[in-house]
N, C-alpha and C positions, 0 to 999 in steps of 0.2 A: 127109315133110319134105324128100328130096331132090328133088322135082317144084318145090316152095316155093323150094329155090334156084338151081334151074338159072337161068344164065340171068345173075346176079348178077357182076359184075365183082370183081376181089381187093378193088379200094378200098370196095363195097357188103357186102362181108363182114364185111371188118374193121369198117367203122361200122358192122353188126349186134353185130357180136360185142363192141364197145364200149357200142354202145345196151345189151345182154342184159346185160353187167357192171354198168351204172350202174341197173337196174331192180333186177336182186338187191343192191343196196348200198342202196339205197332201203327196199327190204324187209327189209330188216337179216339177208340170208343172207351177203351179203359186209362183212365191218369195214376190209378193208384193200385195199392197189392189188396186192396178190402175187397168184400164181397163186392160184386160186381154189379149191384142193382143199381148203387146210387150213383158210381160214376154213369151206367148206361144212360139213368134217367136223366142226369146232365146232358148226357151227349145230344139226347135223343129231343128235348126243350130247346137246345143249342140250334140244330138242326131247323125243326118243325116251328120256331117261335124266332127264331132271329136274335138269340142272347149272346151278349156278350162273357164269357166264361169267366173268370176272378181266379188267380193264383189259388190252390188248394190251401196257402195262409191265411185266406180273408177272412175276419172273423164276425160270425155269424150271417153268412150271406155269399151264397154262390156265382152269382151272376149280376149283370146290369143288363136290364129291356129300355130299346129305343126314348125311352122317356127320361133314361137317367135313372131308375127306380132302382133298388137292391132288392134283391127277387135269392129267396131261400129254396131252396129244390129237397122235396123227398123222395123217396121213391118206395115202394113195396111189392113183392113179387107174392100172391099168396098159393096155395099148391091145396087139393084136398086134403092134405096131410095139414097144413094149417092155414086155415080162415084168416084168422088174424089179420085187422085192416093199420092194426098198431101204428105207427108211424116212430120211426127214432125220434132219438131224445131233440128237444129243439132247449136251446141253452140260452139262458141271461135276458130269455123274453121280454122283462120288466124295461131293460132296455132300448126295445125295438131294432135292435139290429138287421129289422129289414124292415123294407115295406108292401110285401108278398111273400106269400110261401106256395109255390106251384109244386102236388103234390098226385103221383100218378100209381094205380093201381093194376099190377100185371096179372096175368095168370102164370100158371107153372113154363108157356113157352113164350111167355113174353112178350104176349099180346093185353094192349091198354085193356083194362078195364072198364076207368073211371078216372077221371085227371079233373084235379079243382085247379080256381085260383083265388085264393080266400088274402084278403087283405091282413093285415096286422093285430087288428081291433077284433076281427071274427076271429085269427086264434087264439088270443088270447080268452076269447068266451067262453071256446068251447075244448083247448086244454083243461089238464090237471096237471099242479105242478107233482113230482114226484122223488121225494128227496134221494132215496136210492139212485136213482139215476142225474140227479144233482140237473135236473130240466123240466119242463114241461111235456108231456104226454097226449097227443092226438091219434086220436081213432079218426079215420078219415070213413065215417057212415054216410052212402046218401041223404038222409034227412040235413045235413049240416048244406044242401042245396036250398034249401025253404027258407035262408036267409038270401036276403037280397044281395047283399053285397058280396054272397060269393057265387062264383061260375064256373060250369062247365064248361071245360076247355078238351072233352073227348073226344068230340070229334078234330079237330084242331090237329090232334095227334094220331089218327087213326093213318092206315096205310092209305098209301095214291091208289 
């Protein structure tokens, strides 16, 4: 692929990389104009787990799984340029606005890392809430596996 863009000028890139947005939006892997990780990670639990997807309105909760359940989706793509297992801000927690939060770790091309499915109770443990960002704050670190009640769901999502 780097032979494919040598050669390409910054303004040929970015119209690539606009062209490549508006094709996966076409194909209904992107629904919105944001960074593209968390609709993908939608797509891609949508996909690989059989969810029901929830109008981009619903609040605090992305999807319904076969049980009925409201299932929150994260996603995070990290790159050597940044580590960071951070996870976006999760809002109104106190609430429970859902009762999962399925949250998946890429590398820079977009291959699973690590994907939990941490019930409600476990993130609420293992957030911080964080007023600047007016939510709760999760680091999705392995060790948050040593709790029982959450699971690995990597393989789950790994390719055929």
């Amino acid at each position: 692929m780097k032979d494919l863009l040598d050669g390409l000028s910054v303004g040929d890139l970015l119209n690539l990389h606009g062209q490549i947005l508006a094709r996966l939006r076409e194909a209904n892997v992107l629904r919105s104009e944001n960074n593209p990780t968390g609709d993908y990670t939608e797509w891609l639990l949508v996909q690989k787990l059989g969810l029901r997807l929830e109008p981009n309105s619903s609040k605090g909760f992305d999807a319904i799984d076969a049980n009925g359940e409201r299932i929150q989706i994260k996603g995070r793509r990290v790159t050597p340029r940044n580590t960071s297992r951070q996870l976006s801000a999760i809002r109104q927690l106190e609430e429970q606005p859902f009762d999962w939060l399925l949250a998946v770790i890429f590398d820079e091309n977009w291959k699973v890392l690590r994907a939990m499915k941490l019930p409600w109770g476990a993130v609420t443990r293992y957030s911080t809430y964080r007023r600047h960002v007016n939510g709760h704050v999760l680091i999705l670190r392995d060790h948050l596996l040593d709790d029982p009640s959450v699971q690995d769901i990597t393989a789950q999502l790994s390719e055929d």
